[in-house]
TORPA-4810 file (N, C-alpha, C, O; in nm, 3 decimals):
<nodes>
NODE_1_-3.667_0.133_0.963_-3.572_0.126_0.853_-3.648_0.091_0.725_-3.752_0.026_0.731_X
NODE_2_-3.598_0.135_0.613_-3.674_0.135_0.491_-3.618_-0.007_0.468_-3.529_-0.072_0.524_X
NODE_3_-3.721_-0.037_0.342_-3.746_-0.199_0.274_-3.635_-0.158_0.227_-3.562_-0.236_0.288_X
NODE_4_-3.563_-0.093_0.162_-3.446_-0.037_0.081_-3.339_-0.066_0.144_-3.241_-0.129_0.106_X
NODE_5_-3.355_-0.030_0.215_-3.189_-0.053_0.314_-3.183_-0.168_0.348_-3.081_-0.235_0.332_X
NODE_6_-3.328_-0.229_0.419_-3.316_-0.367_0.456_-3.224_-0.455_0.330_-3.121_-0.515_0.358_X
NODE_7_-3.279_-0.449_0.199_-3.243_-0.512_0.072_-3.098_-0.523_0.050_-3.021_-0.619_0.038_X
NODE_8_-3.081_-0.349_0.050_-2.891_-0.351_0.054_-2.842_-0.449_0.137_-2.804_-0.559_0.096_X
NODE_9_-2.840_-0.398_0.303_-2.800_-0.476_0.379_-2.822_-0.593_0.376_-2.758_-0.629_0.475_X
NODE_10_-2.881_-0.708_0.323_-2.908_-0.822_0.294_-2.785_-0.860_0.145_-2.706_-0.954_0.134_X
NODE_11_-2.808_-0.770_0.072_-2.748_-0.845_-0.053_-2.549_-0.806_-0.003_-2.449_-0.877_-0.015_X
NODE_12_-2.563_-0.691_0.040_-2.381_-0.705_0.140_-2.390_-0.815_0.197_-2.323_-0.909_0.153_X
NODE_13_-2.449_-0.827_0.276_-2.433_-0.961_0.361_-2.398_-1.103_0.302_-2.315_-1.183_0.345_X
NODE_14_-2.481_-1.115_0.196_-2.476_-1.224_0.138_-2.380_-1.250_0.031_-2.373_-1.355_-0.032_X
NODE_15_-2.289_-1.118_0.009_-2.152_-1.069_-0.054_-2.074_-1.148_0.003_-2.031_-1.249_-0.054_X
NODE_16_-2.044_-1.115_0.122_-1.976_-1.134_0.205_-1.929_-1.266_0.243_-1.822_-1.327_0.247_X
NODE_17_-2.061_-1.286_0.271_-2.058_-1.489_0.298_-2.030_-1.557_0.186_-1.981_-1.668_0.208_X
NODE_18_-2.045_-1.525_0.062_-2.010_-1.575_-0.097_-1.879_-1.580_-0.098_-1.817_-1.681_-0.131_X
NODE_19_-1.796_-1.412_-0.042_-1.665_-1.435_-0.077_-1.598_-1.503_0.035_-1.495_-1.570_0.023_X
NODE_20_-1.671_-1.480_0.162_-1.584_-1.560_0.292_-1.558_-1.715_0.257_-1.455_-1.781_0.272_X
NODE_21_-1.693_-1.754_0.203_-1.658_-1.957_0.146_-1.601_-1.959_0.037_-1.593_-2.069_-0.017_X
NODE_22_-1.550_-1.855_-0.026_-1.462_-1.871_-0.160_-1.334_-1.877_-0.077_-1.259_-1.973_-0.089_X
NODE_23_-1.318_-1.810_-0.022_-1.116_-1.766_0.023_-1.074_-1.884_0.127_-0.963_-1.933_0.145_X
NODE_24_-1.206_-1.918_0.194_-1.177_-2.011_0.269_-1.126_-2.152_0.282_-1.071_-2.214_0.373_X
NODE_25_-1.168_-2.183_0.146_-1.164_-2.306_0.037_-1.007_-2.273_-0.015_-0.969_-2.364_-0.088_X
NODE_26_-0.918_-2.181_0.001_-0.850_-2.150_-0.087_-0.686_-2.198_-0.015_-0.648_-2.157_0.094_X
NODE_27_-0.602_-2.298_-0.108_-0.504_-2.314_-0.042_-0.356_-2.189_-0.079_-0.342_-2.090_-0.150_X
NODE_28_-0.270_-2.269_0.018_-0.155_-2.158_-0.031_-0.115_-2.155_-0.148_-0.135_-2.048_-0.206_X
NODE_29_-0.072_-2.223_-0.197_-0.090_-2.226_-0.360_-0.146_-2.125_-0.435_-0.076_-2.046_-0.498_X
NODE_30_-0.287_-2.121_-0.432_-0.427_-2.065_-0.505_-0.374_-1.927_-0.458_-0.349_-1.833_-0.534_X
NODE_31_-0.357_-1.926_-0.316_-0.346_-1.731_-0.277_-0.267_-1.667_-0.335_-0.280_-1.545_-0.345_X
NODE_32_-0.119_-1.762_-0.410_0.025_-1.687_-0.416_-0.033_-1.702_-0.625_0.049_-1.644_-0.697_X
NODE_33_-0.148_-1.765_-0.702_-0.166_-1.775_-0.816_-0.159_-1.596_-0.861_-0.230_-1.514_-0.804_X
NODE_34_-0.075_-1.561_-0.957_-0.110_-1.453_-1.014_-0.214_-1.464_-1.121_-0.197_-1.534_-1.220_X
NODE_35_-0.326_-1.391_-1.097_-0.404_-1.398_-1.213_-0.464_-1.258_-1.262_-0.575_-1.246_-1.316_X
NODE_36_-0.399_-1.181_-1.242_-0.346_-1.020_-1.352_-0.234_-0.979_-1.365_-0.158_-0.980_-1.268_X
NODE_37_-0.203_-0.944_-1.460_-0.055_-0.935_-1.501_-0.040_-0.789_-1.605_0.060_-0.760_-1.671_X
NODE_38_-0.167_-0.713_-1.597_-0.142_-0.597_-1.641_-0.063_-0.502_-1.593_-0.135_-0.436_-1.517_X
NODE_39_0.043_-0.459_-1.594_0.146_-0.362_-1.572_0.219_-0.410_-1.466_0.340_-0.392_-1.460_X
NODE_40_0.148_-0.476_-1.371_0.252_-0.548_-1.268_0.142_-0.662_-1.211_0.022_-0.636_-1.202_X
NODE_41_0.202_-0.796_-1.172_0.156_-0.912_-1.113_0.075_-0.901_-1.015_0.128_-0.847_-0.918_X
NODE_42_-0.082_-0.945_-0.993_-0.152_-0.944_-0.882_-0.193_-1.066_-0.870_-0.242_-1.127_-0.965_X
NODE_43_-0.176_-1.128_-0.719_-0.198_-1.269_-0.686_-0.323_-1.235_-0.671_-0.388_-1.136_-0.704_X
NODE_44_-0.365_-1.398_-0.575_-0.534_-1.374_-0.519_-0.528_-1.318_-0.435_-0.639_-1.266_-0.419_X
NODE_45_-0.436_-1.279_-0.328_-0.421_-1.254_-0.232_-0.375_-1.075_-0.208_-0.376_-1.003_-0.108_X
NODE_46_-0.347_-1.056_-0.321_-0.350_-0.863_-0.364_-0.442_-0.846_-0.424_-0.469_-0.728_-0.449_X
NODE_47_-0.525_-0.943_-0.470_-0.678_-0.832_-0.505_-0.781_-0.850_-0.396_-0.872_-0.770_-0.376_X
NODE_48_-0.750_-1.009_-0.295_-0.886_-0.944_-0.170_-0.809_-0.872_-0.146_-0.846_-0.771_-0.206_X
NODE_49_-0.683_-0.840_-0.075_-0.630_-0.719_-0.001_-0.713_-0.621_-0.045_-0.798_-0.582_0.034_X
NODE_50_-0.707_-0.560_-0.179_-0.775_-0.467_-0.238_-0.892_-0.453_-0.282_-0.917_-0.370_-0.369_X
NODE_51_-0.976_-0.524_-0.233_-1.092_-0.568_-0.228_-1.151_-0.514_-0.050_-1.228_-0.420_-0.029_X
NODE_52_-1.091_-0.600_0.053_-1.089_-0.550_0.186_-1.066_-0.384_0.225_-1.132_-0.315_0.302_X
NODE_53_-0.941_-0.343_0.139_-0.919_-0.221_0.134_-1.037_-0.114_0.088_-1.095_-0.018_0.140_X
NODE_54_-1.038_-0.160_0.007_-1.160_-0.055_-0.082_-1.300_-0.067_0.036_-1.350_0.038_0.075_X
NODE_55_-1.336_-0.155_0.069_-1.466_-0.168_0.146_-1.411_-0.067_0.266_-1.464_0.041_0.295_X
NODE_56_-1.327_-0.107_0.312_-1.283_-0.051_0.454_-1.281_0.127_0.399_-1.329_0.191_0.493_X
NODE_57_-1.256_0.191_0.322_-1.239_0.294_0.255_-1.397_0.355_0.172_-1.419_0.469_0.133_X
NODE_58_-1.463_0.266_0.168_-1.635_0.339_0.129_-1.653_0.318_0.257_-1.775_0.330_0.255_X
NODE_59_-1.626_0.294_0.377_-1.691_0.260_0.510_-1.648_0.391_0.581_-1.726_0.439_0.663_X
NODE_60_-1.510_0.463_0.554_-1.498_0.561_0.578_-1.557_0.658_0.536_-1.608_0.735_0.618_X
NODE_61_-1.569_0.685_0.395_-1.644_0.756_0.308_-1.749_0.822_0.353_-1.773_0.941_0.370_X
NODE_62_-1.874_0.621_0.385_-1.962_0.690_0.389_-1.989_0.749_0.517_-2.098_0.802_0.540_X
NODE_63_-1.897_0.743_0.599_-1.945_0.783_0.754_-1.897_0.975_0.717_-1.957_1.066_0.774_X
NODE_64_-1.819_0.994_0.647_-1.767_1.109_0.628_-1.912_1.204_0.537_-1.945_1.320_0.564_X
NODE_65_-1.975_1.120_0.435_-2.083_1.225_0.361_-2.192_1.214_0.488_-2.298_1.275_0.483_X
NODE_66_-2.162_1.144_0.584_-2.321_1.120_0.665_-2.259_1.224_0.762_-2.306_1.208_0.875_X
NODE_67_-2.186_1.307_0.756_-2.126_1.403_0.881_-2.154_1.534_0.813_-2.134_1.643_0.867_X
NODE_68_-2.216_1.513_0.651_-2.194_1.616_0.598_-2.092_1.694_0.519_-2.108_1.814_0.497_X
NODE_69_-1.964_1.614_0.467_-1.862_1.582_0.428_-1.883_1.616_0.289_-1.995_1.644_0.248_X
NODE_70_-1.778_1.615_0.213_-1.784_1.654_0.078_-1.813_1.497_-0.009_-1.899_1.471_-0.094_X
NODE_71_-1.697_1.405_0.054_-1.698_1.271_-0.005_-1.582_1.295_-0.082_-1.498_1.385_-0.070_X
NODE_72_-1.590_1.171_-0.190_-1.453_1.209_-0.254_-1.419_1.296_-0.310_-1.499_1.354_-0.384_X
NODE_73_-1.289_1.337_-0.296_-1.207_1.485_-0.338_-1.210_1.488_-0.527_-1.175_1.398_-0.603_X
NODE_74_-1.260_1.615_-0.558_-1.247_1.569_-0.750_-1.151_1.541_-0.812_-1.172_1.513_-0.930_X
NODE_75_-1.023_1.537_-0.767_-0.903_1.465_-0.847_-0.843_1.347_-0.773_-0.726_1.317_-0.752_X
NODE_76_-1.006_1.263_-0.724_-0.964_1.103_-0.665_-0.962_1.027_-0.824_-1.034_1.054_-0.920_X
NODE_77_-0.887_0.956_-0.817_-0.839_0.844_-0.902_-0.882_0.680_-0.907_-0.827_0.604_-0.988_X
</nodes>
């Protein structure tokens, strides 16, 4: 495996564990805090959702360009 990948995979990793001891720390309170309010209310707890989401969704992705896949469609949003 390249020094390259090793690197990625290290700095995800260490993503990960950054945000796992952030949320973990986090009471009910803090999860239900809205803190965007552009066009409609997002707690803490709808942006990891969408945070989790999105990862889970380049995880598909990339298994899809590694099949030889197009990747995302040109009128993704």
């Amino acid at each position: 495996m390249s020094s390259k990948k090793d690197e990625i995979r290290q700095k995800l990793a260490a993503a990960r564990e950054g945000l796992s001891a952030v949320v973990k720390g986090l009471t009910d309170a803090q999860w239900k805090t809205a803190v965007y309010s552009e066009g409609s209310d997002w707690t803490v707890a709808d942006l990891f959702r969408h945070v989790v989401d999105a990862e889970r969704g380049m995880v598909g992705l990339i298994n899809q360009i590694r099949q030889g896949g197009e990747g995302v469609p040109a009128d993704f949003d």
